[in-house]
Backbone as numpy.savetxt, mean C-alpha at the origin, in Angstrom:
# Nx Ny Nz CAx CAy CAz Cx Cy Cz
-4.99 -11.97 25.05 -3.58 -12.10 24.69 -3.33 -11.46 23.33
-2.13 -10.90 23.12 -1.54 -10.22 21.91 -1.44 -11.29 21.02
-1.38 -10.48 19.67 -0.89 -11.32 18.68 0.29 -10.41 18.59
1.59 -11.39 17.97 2.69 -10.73 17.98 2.91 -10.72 16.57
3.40 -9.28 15.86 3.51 -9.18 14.59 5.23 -9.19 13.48
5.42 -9.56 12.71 6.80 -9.23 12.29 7.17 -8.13 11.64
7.99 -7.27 11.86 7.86 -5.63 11.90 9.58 -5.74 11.20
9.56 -5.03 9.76 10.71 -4.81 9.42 11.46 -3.74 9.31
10.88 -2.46 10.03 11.32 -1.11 9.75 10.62 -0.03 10.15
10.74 1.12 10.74 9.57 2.18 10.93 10.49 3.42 10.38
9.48 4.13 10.12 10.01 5.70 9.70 8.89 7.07 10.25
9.77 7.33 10.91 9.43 8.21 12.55 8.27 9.20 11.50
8.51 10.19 10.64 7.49 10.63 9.84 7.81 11.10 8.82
7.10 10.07 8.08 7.10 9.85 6.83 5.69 10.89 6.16
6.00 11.46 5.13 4.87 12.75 4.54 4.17 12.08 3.10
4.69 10.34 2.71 3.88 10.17 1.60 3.34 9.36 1.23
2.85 8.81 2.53 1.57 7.41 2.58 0.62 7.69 3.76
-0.06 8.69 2.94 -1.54 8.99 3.81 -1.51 10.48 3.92
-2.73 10.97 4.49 -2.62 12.16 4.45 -1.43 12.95 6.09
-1.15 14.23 5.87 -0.64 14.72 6.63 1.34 13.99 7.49
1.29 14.52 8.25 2.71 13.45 8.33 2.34 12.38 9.61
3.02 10.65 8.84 2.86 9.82 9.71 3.62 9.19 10.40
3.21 8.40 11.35 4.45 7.36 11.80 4.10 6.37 10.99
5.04 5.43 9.82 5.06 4.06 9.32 5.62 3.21 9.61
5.17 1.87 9.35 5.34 0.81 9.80 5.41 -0.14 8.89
6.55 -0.57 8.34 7.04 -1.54 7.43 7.17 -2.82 7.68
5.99 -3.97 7.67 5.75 -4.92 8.40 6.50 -6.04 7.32
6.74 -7.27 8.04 7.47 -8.79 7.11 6.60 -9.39 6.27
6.97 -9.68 5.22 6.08 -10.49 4.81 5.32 -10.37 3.69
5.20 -10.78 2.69 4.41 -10.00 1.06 4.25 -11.94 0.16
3.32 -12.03 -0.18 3.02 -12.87 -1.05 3.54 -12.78 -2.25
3.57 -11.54 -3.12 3.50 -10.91 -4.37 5.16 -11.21 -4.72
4.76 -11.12 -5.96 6.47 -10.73 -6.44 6.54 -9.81 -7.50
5.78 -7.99 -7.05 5.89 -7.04 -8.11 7.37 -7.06 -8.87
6.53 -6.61 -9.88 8.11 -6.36 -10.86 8.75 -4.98 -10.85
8.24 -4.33 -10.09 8.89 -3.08 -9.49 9.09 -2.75 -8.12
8.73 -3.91 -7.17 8.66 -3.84 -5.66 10.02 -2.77 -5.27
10.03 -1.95 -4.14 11.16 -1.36 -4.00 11.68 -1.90 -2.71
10.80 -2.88 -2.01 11.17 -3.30 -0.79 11.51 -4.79 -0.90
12.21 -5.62 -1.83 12.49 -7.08 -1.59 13.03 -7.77 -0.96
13.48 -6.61 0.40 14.09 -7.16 1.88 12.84 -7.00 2.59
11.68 -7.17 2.40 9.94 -7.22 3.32 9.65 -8.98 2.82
10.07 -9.36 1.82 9.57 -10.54 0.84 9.28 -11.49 2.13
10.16 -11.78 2.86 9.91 -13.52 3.49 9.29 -12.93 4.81
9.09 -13.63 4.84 7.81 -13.97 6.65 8.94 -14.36 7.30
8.09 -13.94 9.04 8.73 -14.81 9.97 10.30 -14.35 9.85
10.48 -13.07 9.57 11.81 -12.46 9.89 11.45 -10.90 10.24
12.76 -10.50 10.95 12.51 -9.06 11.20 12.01 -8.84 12.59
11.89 -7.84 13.22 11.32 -7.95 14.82 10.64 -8.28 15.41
10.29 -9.14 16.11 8.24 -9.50 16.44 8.39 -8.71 17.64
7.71 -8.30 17.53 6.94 -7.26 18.36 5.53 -7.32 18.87
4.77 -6.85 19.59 3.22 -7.27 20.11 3.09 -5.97 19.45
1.55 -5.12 19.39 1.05 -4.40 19.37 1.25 -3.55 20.01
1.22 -3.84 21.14 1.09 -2.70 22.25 2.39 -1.77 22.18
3.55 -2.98 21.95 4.80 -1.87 21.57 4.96 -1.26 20.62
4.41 -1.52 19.38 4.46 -0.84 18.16 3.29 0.39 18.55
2.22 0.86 19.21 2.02 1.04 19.68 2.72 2.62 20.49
3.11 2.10 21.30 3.70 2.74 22.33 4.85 3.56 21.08
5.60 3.01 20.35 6.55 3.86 19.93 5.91 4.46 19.12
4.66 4.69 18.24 4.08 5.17 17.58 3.60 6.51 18.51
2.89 6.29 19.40 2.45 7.38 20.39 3.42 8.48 21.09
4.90 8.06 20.89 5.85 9.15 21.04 6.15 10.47 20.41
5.47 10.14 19.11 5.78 11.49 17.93 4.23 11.85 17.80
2.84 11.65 18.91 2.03 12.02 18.77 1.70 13.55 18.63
2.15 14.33 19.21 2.29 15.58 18.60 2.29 16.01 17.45
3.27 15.21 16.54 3.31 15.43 15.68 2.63 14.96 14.91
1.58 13.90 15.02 0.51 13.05 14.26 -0.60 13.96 14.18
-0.92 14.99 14.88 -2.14 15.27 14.87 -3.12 15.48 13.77
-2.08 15.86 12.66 -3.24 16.14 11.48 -2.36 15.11 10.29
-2.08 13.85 10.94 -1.56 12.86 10.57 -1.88 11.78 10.74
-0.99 10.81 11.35 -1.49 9.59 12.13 -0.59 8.44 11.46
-1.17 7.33 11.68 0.31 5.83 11.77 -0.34 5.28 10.25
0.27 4.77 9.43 0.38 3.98 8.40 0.75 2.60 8.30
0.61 1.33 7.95 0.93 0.09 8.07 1.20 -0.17 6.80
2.34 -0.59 6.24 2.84 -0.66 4.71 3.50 -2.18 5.16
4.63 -2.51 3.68 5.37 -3.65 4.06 5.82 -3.74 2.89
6.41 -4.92 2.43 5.56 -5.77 3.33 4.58 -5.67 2.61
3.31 -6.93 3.46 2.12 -6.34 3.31 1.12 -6.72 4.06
0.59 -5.96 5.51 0.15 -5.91 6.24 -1.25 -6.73 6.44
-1.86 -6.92 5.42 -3.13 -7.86 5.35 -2.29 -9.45 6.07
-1.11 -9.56 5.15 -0.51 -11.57 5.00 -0.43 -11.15 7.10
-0.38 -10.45 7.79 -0.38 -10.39 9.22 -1.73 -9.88 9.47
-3.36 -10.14 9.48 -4.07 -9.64 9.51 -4.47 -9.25 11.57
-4.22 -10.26 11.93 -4.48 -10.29 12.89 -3.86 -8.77 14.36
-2.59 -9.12 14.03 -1.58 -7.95 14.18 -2.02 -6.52 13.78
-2.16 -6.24 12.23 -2.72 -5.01 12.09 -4.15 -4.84 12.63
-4.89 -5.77 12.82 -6.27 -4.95 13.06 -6.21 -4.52 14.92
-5.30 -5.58 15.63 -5.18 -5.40 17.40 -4.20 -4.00 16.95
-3.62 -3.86 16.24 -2.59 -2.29 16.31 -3.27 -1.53 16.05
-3.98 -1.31 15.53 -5.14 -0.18 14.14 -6.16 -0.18 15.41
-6.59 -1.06 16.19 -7.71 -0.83 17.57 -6.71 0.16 18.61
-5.53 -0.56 18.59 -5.07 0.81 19.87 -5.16 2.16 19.75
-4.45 1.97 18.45 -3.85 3.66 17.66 -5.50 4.21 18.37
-6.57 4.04 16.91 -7.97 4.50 17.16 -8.12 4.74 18.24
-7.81 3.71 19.74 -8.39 3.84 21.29 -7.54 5.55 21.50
-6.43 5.95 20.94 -5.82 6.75 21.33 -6.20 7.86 20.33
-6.68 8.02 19.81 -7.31 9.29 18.87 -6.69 8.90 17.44
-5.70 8.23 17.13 -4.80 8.51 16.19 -5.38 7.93 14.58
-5.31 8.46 13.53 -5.59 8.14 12.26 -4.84 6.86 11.79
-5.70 6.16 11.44 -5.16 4.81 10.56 -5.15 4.02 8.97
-3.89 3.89 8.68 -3.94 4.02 7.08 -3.43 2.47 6.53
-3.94 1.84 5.72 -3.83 1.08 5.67 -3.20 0.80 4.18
-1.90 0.70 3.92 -1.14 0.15 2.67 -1.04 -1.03 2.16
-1.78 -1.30 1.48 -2.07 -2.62 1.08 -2.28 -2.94 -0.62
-2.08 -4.45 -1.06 -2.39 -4.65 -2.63 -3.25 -5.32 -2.05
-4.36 -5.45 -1.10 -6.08 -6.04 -1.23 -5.87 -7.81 -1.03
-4.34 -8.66 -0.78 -4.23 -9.79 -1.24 -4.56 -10.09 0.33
-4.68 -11.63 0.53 -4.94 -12.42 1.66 -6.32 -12.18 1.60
-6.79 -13.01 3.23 -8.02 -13.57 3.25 -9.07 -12.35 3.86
-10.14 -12.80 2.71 -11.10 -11.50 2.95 -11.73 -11.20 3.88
-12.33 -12.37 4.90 -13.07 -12.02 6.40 -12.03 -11.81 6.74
-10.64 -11.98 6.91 -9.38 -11.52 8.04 -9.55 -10.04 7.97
-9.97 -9.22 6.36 -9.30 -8.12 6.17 -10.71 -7.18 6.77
-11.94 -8.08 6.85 -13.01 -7.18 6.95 -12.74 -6.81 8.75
-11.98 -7.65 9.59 -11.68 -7.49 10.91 -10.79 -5.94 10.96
-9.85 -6.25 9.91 -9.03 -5.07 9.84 -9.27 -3.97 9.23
-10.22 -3.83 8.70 -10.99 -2.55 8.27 -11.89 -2.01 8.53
-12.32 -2.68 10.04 -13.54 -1.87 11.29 -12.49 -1.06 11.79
-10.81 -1.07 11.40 -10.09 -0.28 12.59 -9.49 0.53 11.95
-9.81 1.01 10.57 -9.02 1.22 9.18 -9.66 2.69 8.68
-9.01 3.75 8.71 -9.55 5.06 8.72 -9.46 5.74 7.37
-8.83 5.08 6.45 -8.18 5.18 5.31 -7.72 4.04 4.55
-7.79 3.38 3.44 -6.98 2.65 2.69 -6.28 2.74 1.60
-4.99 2.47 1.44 -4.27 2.92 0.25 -4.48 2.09 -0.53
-5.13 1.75 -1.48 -4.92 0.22 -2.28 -4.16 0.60 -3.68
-3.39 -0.37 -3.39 -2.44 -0.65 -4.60 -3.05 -1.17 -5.79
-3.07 -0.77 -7.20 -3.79 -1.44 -8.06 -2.99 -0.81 -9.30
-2.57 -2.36 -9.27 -1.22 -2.76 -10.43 -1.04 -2.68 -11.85
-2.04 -3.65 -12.32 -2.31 -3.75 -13.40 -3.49 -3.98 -13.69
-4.18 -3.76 -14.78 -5.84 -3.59 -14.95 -6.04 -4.97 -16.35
-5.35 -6.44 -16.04 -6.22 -7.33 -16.81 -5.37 -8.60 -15.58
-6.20 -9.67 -15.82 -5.69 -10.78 -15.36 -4.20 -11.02 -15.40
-4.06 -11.34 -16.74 -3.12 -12.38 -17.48 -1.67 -11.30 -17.01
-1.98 -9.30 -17.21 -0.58 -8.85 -16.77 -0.48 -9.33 -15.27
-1.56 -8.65 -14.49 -1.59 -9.00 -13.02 -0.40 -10.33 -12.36
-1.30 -11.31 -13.13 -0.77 -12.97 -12.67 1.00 -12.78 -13.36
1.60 -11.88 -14.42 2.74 -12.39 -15.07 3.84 -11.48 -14.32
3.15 -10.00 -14.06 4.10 -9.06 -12.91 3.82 -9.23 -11.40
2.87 -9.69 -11.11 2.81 -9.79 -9.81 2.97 -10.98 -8.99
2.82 -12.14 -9.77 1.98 -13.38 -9.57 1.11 -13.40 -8.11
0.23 -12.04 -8.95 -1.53 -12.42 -7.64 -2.60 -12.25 -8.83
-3.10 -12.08 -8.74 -4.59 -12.01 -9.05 -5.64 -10.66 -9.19
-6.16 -10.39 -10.13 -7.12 -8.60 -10.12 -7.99 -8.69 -9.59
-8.62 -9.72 -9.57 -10.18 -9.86 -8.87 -9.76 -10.40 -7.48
-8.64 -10.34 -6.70 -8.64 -10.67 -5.29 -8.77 -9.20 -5.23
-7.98 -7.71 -5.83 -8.07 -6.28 -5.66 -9.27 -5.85 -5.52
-10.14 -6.35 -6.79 -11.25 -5.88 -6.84 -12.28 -6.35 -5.65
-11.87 -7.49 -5.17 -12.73 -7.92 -4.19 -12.66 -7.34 -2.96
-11.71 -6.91 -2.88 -10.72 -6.03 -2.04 -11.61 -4.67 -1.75
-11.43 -4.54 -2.75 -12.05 -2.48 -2.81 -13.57 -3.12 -2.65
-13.61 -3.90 -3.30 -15.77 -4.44 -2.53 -15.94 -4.38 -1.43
-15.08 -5.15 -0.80 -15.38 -5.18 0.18 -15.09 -3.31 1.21
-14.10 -2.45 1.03 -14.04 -1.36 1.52 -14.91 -0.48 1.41
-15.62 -0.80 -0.13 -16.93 0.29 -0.38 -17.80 -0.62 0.59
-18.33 -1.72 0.45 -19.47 -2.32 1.54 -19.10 -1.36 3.42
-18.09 -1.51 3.60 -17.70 -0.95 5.36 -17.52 0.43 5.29
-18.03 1.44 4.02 -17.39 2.60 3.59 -16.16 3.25 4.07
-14.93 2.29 3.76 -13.63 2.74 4.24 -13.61 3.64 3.14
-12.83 4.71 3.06 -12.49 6.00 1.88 -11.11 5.14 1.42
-11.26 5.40 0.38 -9.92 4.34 -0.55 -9.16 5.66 -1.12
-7.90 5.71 -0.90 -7.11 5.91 -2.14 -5.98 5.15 -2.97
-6.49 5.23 -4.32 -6.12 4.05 -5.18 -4.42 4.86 -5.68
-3.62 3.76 -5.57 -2.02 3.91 -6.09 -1.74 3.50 -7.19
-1.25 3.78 -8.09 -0.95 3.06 -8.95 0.47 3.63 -9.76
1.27 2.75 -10.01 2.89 3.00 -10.56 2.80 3.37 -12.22
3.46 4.52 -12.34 3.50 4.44 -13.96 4.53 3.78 -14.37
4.57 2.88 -15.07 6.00 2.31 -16.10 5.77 2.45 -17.54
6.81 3.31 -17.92 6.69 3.51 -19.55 6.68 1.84 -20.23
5.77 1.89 -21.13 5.66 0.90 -22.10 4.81 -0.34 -21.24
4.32 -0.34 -20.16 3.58 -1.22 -19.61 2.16 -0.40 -18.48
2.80 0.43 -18.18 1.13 1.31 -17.49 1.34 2.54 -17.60
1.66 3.27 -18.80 1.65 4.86 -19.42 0.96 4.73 -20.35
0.11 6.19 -20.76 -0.32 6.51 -21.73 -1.90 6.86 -21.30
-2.33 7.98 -22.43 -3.69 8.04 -21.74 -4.96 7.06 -21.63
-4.96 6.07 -22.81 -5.91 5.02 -23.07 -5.69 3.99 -21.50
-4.46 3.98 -21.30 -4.34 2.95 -19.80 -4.58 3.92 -18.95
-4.76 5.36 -18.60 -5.58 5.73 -17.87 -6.72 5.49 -17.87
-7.50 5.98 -18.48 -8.68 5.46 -18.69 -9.53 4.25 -18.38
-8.67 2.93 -18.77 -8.82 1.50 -18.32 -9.21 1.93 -16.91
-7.65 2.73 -16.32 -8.01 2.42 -14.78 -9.17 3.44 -14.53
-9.70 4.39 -14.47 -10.54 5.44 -14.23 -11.77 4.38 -14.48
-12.17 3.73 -15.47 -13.37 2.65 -15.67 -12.97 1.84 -14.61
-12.15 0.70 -14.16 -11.91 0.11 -13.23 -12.49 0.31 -11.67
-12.69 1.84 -11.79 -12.11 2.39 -10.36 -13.63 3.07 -10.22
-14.50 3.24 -11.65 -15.87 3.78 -11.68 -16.61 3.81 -10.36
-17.21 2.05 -10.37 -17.47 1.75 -9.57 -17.87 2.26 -7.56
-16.86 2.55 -7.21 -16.52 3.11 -6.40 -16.66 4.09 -5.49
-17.82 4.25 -4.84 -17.71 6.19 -4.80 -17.04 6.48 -3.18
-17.04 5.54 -2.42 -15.70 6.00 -1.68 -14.06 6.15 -1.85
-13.94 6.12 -3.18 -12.83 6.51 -3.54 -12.74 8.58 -3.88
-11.34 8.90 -3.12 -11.06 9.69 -2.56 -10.13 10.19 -3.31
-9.03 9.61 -3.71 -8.36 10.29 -4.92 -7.48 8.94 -5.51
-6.43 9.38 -6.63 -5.88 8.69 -7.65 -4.41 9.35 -7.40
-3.54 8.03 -6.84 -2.20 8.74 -6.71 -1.48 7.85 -7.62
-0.80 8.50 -8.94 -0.24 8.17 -10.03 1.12 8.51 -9.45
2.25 7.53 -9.70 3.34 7.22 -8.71 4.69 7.17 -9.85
5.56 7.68 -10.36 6.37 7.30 -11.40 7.35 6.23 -11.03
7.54 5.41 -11.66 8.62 4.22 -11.87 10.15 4.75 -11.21
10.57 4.36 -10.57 12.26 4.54 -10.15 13.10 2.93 -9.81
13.38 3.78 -10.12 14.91 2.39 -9.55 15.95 3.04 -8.61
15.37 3.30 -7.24 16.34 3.78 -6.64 16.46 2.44 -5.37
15.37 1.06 -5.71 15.71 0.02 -5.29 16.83 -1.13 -5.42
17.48 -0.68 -7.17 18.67 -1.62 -7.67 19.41 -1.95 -6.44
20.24 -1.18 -5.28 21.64 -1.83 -4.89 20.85 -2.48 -3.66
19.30 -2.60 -3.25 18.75 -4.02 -2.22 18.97 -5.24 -3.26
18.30 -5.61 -4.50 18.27 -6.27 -5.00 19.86 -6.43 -5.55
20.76 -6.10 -5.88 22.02 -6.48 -6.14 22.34 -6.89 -4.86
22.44 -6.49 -3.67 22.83 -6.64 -2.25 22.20 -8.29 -1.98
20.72 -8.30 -2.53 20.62 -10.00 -2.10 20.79 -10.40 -2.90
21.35 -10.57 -4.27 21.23 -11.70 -5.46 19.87 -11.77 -6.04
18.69 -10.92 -5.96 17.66 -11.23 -6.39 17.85 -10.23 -7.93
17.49 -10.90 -9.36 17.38 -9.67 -10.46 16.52 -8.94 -10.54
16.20 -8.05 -10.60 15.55 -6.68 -10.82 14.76 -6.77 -12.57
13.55 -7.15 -12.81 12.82 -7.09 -13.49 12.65 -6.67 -15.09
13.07 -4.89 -14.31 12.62 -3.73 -14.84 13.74 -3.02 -15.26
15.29 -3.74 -14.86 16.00 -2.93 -14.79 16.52 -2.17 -15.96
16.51 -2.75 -17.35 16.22 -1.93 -18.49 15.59 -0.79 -19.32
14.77 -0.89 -17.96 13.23 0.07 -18.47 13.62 0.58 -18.09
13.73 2.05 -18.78 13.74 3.62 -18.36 12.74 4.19 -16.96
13.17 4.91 -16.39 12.50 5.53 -15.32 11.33 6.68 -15.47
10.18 6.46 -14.96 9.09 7.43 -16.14 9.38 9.04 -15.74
9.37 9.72 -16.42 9.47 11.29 -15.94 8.85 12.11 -15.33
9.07 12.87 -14.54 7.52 13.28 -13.43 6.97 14.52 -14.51
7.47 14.98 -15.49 6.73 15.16 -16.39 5.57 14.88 -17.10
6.01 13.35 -17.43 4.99 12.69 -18.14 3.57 11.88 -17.25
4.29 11.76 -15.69 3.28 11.54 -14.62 2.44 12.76 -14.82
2.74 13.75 -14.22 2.01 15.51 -14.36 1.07 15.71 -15.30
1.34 15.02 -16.48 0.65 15.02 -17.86 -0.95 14.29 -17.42
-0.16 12.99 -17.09 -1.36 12.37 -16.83 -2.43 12.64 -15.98
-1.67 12.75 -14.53 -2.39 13.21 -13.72 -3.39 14.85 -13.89
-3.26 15.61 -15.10 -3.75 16.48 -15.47 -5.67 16.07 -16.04
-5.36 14.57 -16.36 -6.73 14.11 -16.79 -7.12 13.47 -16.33
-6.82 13.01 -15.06 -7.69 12.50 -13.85 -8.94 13.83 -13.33
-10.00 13.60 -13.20 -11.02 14.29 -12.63 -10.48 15.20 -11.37
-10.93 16.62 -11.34 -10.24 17.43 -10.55 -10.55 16.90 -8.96
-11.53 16.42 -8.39 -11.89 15.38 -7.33 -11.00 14.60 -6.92
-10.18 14.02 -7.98 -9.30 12.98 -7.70 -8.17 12.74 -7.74
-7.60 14.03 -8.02 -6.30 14.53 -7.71 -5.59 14.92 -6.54
C-alpha cells in the first residue's frame, strides 16, 4: 500500500535545483522557521494535495523527454518531515530511469532519511548557518542535526551539493566563507558550493498571511558581491 504524501505545488521545469532541467515538487510541511524562508505558505502539515506516489509520479513522467539530462527534484516544504512519501516516489522515478534530487535542510529523523537516500541520486543540503546559538535563533533547528545529516550522505556516498544563502551582515564576507569551506572539509562527496544571494521577492506571501518577514530591513545582497565570493570557493566547487 501507498503512502500518501502532502504536495503543495509543482513546477513543470524548473532549471535551478539540481542539475539540468527538472520536474519539482514542492511538498507541505517544514519544521524550521528560516528567517529568510521564501515559501511560508509550505509551513503547516497536513494541508495542500495528498496525493499517493504513483500520481506524483505519473505527472512527473509526462515531461520525460524533457528530463533526460535532468530529472525530478523534491523541495518544500521539506521533504524529509514526509520521509516515507519521498523515498516510495524517489523508488518509482529511479524504477523509470529518472534522476533524483533531494532538497532538503538534513532536519527529521535520521533512519527515516537513510530509507530515503538509497533512492536519492543527488542531495541539495541546505546549510544555514555555521554555529549553534545562530542556527537555533534563525532557524529554530539545530547544526549538528545538518551535520549529522551530511554524515550520514557521505556514509551511503550520496554526492551532496551544499546551498547556502548570502545575507549581508549575517552570512557575507570572506572570513564566513571560510567557516563554511572548514565546515564542509570533511566531506569528499561533496560536489559543489551553491552561494545563493538574499531577496525578498517573498514579502507580498508573508504580507498576504499576516506572518512578519524577519529580514525585511536588510538590504538584498548583490549578485556582485555573491560573484566575489564565489570567486574563492575552490575551482572544483563552483
Amino acid at each position: 500500500m501507498e503512502t500518501p504524501g502532502y504536495v503543495h505545488s509543482f513546477q513543470s521545469l524548473g532549471a535551478v535545483d539540481g542539475p539540468g532541467l527538472r520536474f519539482v515538487v514542492f511538498l507541505q510541511g517544514c519544521p524550521l522557521r528560516c528567517c529568510y524562508c521564501h515559501n511560508p505558505d509550505t509551513w503547516q502539515a497536513g494541508q495542500g494535495q495528498r496525493l499517493l506516489p504513483s500520481q506524483v509520479a505519473a505527472r512527473a513522467l509526462r515531461y520525460r523527454s524533457y528530463l533526460r539530462h535532468g530529472g525530478v527534484t523534491l523541495t518544500g516544504g521539506e521533504p524529509l518531515w514526509q520521509p516515507a512519501f519521498t523515498a516510495e516516489l524517489f523508488a518509482l522515478l529511479q524504477a523509470q530511469g529518472l534522476h533524483t534530487a533531494l532538497d532538503t535542510s538534513g532536519v527529521g529523523d535520521l533512519e527515516a532519511a537513510e530509507t530515503v537516500l538509497r533512492h536519492t541520486n543527488l542531495a541539495l543540503v541546505d546549510v544555514k548557518f555555521l554555529t549553534e546559538e545562530a542556527y537555533l535563533r534563525h532557524t529554530g533547528g539545530r547544526l549538528s542535526q545538518v551535520r549529522a545529516f551530511l554524515d550520514l550522505c557521505l556514509r551511503q556516498n550520496v554526492p551532496v551539493w551544499a546551498r547556502h544563502v548570502v545575507v549581508p551582515g549575517l552570512t557575507d564576507g570572506q572570513d564566513h566563507l571560510r567557516r563554511l569551506l572548514a565546515f564542509l572539509a570533511p566531506y569528499s562527496n561533496l560536489q559543489k558550493i551553491e552561494l545563493l544571494p538574499f531577496r525578498k521577492l517573498c514579502l507580498e506571501k508573508y504580507d498576504a498571511l499576516g506572518i512578519p518577514f524577519p529580514l525585511r530591513e536588510v538590504p538584498e545582497m548583490d549578485q556582485a558581491g555573491v560573484d566575489a565570493l564565489r570567486l574563492l570557493l575552490p575551482p572544483s566547487l563552483r
